[in-house]
N, C-alpha and C positions, 0 to 999 in steps of 0.2 A: 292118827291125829294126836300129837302131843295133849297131858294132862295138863289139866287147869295151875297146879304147882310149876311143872315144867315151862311154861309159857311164864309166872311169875317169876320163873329165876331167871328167864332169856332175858325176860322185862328188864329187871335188875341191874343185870351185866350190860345190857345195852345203854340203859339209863348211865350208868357209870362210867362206859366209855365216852356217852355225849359232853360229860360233864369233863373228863380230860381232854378232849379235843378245843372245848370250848375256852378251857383253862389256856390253851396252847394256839389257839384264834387270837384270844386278845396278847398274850407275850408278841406273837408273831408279830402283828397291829402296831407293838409300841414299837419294836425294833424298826417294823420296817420304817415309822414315821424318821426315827434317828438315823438310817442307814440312805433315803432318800435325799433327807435335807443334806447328810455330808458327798453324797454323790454327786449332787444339781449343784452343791455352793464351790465346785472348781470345776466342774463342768466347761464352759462355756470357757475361762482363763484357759484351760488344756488344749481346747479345740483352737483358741485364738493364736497361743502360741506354735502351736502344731504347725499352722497355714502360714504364720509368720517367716515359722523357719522354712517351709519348703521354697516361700521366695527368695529365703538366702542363699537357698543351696541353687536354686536355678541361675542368680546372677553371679556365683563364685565356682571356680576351677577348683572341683573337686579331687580332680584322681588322686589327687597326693593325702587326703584324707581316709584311713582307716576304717572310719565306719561308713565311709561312704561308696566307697570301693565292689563294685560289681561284679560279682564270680561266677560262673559256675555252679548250679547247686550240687553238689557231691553227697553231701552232709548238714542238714540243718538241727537247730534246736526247735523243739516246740514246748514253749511255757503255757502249763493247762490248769486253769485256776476252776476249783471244783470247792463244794461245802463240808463242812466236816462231821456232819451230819445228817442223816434222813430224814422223811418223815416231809418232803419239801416237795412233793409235787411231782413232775419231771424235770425239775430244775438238772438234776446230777444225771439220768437217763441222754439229755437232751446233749450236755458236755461229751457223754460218752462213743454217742454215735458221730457225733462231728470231730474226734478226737480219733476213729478207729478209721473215718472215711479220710481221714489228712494219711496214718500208717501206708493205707493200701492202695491212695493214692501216689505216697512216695518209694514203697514197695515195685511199685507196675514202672516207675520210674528209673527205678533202680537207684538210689537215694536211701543213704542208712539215716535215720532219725534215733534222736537220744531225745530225753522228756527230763523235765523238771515240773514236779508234781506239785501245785500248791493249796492245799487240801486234802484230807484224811482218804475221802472217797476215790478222787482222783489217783490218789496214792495206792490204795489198794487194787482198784482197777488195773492201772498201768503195770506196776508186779506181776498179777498173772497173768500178762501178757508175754508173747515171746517174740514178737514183730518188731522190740524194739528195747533200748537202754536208758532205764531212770536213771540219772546222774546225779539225783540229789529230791529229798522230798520235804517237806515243810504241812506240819499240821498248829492246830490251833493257834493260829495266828492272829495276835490281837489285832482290833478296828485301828486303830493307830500305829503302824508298823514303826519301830524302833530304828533307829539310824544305825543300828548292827543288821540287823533282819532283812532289811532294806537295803543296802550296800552290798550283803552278801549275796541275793537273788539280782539286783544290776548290776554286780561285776563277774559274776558269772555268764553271763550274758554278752555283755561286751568284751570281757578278754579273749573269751571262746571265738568271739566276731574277728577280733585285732589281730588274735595269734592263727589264725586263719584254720583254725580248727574246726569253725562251724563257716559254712556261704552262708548260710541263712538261719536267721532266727525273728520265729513268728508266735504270736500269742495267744490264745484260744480261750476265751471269756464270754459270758454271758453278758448281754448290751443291757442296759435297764432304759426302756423307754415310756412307761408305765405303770403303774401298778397293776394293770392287766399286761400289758402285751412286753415281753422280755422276747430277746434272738443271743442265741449264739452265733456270737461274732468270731474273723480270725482277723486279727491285725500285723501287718509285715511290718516287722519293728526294725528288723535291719538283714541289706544294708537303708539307710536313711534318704528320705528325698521323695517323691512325688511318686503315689502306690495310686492306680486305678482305683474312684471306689471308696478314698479318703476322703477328708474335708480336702480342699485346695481351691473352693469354688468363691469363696466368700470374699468380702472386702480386703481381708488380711492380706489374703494373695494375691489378688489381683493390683493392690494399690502397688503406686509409683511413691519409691521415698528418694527423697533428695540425698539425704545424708545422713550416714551413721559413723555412731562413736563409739567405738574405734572401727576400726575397718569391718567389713561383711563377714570377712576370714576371719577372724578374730572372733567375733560375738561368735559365730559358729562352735569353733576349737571349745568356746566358753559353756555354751548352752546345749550342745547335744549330749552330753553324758545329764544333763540336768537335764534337761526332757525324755529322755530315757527313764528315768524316773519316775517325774511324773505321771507318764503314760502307764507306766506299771500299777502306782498308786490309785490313779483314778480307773483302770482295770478292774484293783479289785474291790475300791467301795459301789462300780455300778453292778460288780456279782454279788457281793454284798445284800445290796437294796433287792435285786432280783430274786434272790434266796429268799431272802424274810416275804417277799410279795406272795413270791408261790407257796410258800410255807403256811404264809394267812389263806391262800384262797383253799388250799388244801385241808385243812383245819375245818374250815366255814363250809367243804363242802362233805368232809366229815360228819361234822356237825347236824346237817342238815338231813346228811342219810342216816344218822341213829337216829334223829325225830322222828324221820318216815316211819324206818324199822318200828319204832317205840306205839308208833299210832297202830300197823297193822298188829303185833302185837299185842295189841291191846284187845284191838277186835274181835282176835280171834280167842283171846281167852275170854272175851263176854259174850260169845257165838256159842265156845266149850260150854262155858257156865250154865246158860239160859237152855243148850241140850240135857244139861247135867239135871237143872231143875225142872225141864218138862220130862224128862223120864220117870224122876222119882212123882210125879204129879201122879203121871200113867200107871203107874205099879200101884200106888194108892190105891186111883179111880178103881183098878180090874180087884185087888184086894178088897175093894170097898162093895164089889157090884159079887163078888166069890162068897160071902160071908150073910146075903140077904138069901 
């Protein structure tokens, strides 16, 4: 049984780490509040545009478009957006097994996969791997990605698509659909058009439009490398939101087990104590009854 001293300093260090976890609950808390509100406020415009476009590509003769174009998969890209730090829960565990089952699913296929990392953790994971080829990695990427930043992670993407380098390129992210409940998602980003599984169910797509300006072809040519974007954007403010969500519950549940720890701890060094003071009672009493 641990000494009355020794139980005070577990105390301590336990007390101490309650107090950084708690410190790191409420950080997490205000982030996620910020990372939530910019995920859900284009949310819904992404999804609408998404469906939009899929009824253009249904009513227009694609084969002559590039990103539209149906292959073969030989060779895909898989874009895998991970945190760039721990401490989050199974947020990064959770990326990495749907990230290792996509390898050894295109493996068994016979399908060589290249990765672009976007995240620290992701980054590091996929390196020591040998299953397959990082082509490029991206850490600490600020909330607001840069129209550099940004261009260079979507046109690696679609020139790889154009120059027929990659059949397919898909993207592996964390869905934020709560502040409890997050999935890793995999989105077929290209080629372009109506994926099982997608939004394509809603009013957008299903409506009858009379007329568009300029032709259906045209808004196309116009808006797919722009929704390309998009879609990447709003990928990673809902990993974003996810991150910080799991991060809080992680923290809180932290939290919550150094107070346990803190309480039995306690106990038992008032268990120690209260044996420590009936012993010395007992030596007394037998001292006291040896001396009459």
């Amino acid at each position: 049984m641990p000494s009355v001293q020794q139980l005070k300093s577990r105390i301590r260090s336990v007390n101490s780490t309650k107090q950084i976890t708690g410190a790191m609950q409420l950080v997490a808390a205000s982030k996620m509040r910020r990372a939530i509100d910019r995920a859900t406020a284009t949310h819904d415009y992404v999804y609408a545009a998404r469906d939009l476009f899929i009824y253009l590509s249904n009513i227009c003769h694609l084969d002559h478009h590039p990103l539209f174009v149906r292959r073969d998969v030989k060779r895909r890209l898989l874009v895998v957006i991970s945190s760039d730090t721990g401490l989050a829960g199974a947020y990064n565990s959770n990326v990495f097994k749907k990230y290792t089952a996509e390898l050894k699913r295109d493996k068994e296929r016979g399908v060589e996969t290249d990765t672009l990392a976007l995240g620290r953790k992701i980054s590091q994971f996929a390196t020591r791997l040998n299953d397959n080829n990082v082509i490029g990695t991206y850490e600490k990427l600020p909330q607001d990605l840069s129209n550099i930043e940004l261009t260079t992670i979507v046109n690696t993407m679609l020139d790889g698509y154009k120059t027929e380098k990659y059949d397919a390129v898909d993207v592996i992210y964390t869905k934020f659909r709560s502040s409890l409940s997050q999935d890793v998602k995999m989105h077929y980003l290209l080629p372009m058009g109506h994926i099982p599984g997608e939004p394509g169910d809603t009013e957008y797509a299903k409506a009858e439009y009379v007329k568009f300006e300029p032709a259906p072809g045209t808004v196309l040519d116009f808006v797919a490398e722009r929704l390309a974007r998009a879609d990447i954007v709003q990928f990673l403010a809902e990993s974003l939101a996810s991150e910080h969500s799991m991060r809080m519950m992680a923290m809180k549940n932290a939290t919550d087990n150094a107070s346990s720890l803190s309480d039995d701890l306690t106990l038992a060094m008032n268990k120690e104590r209260q044996a420590a003071i009936t012993q010395e009672l007992s030596e007394i009493s037998a001292g006291a009854e040896a001396v009459k």
